[in-house]
C-alpha positions in Angstrom: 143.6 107.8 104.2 143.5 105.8 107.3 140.6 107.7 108.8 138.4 106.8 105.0 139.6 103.5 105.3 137.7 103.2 108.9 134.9 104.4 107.8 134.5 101.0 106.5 136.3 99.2 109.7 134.2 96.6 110.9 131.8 96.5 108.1 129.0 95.8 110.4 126.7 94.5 107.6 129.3 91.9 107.7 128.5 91.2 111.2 124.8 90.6 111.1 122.8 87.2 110.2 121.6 87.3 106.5 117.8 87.7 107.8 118.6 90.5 110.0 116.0 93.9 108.9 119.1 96.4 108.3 117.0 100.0 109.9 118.3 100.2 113.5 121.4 98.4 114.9 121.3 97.9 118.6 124.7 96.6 119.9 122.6 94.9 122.7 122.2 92.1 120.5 125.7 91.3 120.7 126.0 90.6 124.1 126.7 87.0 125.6 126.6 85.9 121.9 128.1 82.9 120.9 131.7 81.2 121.7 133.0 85.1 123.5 130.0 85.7 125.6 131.6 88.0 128.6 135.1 88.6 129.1 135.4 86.9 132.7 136.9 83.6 134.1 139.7 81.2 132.1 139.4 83.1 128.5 142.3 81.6 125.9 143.4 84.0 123.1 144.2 82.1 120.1 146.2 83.8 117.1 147.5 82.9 113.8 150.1 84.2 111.7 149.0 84.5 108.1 150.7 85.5 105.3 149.0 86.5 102.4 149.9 88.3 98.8 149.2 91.8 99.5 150.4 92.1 103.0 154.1 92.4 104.2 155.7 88.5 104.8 155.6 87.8 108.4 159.5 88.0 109.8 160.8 86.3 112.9 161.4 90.0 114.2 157.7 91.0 113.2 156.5 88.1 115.1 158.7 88.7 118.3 157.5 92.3 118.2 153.8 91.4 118.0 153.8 88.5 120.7 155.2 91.5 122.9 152.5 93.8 122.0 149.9 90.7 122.6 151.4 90.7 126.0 150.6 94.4 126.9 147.4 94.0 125.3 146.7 91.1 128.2 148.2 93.0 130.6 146.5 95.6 130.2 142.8 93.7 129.8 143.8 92.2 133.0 144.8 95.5 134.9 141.3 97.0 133.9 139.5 94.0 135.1 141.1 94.2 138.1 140.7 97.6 138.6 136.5 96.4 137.9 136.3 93.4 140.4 136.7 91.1 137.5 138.0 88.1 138.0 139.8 87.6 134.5 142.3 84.8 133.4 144.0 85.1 130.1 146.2 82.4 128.3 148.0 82.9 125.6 148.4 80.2 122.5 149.4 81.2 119.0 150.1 78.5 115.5 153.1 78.7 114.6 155.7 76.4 112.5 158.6 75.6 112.8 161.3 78.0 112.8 158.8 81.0 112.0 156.9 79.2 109.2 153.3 81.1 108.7 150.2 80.0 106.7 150.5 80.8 103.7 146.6 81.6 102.5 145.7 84.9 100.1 142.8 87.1 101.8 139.9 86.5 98.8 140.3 89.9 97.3 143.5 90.7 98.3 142.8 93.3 101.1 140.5 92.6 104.0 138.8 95.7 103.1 138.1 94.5 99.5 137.8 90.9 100.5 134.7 92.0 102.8 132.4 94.1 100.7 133.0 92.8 97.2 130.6 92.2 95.5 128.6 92.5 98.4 128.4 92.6 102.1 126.6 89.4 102.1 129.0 88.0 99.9 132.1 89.2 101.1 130.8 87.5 104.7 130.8 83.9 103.4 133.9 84.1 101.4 136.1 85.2 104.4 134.3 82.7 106.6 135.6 80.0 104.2 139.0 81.9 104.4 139.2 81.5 107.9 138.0 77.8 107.7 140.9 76.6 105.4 143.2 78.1 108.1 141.8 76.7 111.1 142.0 73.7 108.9 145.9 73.9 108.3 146.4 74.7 112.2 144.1 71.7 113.4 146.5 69.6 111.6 149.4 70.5 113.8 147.3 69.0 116.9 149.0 65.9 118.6 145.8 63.9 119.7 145.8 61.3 122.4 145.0 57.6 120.9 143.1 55.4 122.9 143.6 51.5 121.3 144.8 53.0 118.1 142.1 55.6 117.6 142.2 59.0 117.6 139.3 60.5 120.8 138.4 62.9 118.4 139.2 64.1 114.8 141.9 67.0 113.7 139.8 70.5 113.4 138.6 70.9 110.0 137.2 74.5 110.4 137.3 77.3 113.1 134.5 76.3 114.9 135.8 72.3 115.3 139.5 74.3 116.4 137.7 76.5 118.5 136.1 73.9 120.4 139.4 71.8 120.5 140.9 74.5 122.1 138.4 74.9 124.5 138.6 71.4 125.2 142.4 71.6 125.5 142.9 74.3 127.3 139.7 73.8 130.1 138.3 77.3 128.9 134.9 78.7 128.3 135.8 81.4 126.0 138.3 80.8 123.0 139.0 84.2 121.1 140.5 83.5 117.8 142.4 86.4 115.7 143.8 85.9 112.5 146.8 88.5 112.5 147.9 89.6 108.8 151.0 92.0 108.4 149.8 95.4 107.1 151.7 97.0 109.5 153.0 98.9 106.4 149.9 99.2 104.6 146.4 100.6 104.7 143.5 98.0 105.8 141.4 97.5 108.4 141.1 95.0 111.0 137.4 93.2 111.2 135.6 91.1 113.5 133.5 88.7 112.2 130.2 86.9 113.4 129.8 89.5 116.4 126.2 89.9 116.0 125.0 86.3 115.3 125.1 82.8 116.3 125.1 81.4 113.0 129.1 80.5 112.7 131.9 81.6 115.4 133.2 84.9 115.8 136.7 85.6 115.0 138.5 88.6 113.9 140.9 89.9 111.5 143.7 92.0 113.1 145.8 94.0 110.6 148.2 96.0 112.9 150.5 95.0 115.8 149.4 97.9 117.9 148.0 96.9 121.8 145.9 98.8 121.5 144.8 97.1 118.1 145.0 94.0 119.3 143.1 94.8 122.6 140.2 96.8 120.9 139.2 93.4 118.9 140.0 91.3 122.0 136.8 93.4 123.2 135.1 93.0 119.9 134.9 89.7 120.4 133.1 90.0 123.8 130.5 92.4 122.5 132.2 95.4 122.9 130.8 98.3 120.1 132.7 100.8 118.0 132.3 104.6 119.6 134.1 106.3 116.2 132.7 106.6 112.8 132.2 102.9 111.2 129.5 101.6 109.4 128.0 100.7 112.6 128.6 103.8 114.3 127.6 106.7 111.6 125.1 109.0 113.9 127.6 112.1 114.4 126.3 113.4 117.6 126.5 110.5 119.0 130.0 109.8 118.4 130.3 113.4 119.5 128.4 112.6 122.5 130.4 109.1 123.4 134.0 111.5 122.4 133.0 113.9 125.3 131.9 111.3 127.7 134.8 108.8 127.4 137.8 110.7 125.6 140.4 107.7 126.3 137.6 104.8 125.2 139.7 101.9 123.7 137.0 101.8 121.5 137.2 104.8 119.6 139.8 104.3 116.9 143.0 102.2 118.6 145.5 103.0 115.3 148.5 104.0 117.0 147.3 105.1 120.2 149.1 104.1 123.2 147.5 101.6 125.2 148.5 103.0 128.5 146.5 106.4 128.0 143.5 104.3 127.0 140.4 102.5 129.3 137.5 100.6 129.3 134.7 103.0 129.9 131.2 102.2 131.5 129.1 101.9 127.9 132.2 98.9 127.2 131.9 97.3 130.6 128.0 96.9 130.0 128.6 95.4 127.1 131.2 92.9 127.7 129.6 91.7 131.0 131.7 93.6 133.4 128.6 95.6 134.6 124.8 95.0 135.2 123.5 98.6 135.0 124.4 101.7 133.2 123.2 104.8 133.3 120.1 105.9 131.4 122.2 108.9 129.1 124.5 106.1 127.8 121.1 104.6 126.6 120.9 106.2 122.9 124.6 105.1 122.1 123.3 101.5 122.2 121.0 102.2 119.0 122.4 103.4 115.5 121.9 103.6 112.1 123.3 101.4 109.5 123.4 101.4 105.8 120.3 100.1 104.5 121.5 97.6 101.3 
């Protein structure tokens, strides 16, 4: 079931600006794109804890648990940058209220798999944008602002991209990755980035498990990183075959479950999240796949 179910992981339509000619996807086009444009210098990862209808309530144990897997995620991101000459500088933040209070805010359809291609793709894109906005909204509001003569410098976010830039602000970052973390660890979903492949609103993504290697694998997602197992983006076989061969421990082949230690960042993934200026020629046809035409 979980291998169907990612077949419609990251829903790449989703992903791509309304205008965009859906023939020929080249995951070029998501490089140095938007808020995450390489994953280098002062980067802040930014979660929320959401709680929603269909997915198991967020516990303080659950949380614990998952702050320590977003740890080994970093940990790990910063190990393979260093390992790369990277110079990489991750800070933590998260929303949460007190005493383990959540938000509260049902995913549109119930499921984000749902949520995200009912009725349509197109569809299913602007409904969990505005989903994500009423959350960034609730967060903002937990901002302590300084005052100067009474008045606020600048306004409580009202949407991701205001809370994004707050944060940036805040925390003296160029890059602000924001994941929305619901509790399927129980259940069958997927986890989806959002906005990857266009400028037109901020990217953020959806994580459904508390794996690492989850959590890592949309990290890179975020900074143009490309799915190498079978997805709507990636559905040319030999070429999954091909990118299974060439990097059989690629965090971005399917992260459900895998342990994070056994994983790495392989050349096509460094290209794409800036950690590389060259690659060679024979990774060239993995950048180019076929999509479903709607």
């Amino acid at each position: 079931m979980r291998k169907i179910i990612f077949i419609f992981t990251l829903l790449t339509i989703l992903l791509l600006p309304s205008g965009f000619t859906l023939k020929r996807l080249d995951f070029r086009k998501g490089m140095y794109k938007n808020v995450c444009k390489d994953l280098q210098g002062n980067v802040l990862v930014y979660f929320i804890f959401v709680d929603t209808k269909e997915t198991t309530k967020w516990t303080e144990f659950d949380i614990q648990s998952t702050l320590d897997s977003m740890t080994v995620a970093i940990n790990w991101l910063h190990k393979h940058a260093k390992k790369s000459n990277i110079q990489l500088n991750i800070k933590i933040d998260y929303y949460i209220g007190e005493e383990y209070t959540t938000i509260s805010k049902n995913l549109p359809l119930g499921t984000v798999l749902r949520s995200s291609t009912e009725p349509n793709f197109h569809k299913g894109l602007q409904t969990i944008n505005k989903w994500a906005d009423h959350i960034a909204r609730i967060a903002g509001t937990s901002f302590y602002l300084v005052e100067k003569d009474g008045i606020p410098e600048i306004k409580k976010p009202r949407n991701k991209e205001r809370l994004i830039a707050f944060l940036r602000d805040e925390n003296n970052v160029e890059s602000v990755a924001l994941l929305f973390m619901v509790n399927n660890y129980f259940k069958t979903d997927i986890s989806l980035p959002v906005n990857i492949m266009s400028s037109d609103d901020v990217e953020f993504t959806i994580v459904s498990y508390k794996y690492p290697s989850e959590i890592a694998h949309n990290i890179l997602h975020l900074f143009g990183a490309a799915d190498l197992h079978q997805t709507s983006y990636r559905r040319h076989e030999k070429k999954i075959k091909f990118a299974e061969q060439e990097f059989p421990n690629e965090i971005m082949h399917d992260p459900f479950a895998k342990k994070i230690s056994e994983m790495e960042i392989s050349e096509f993934t460094k290209y794409l999240i800036g950690w590389i200026d060259t690659i060679d020629e024979k990774y060239h046809p993995l950048f180019l796949d076929k999509i479903i035409k709607l």
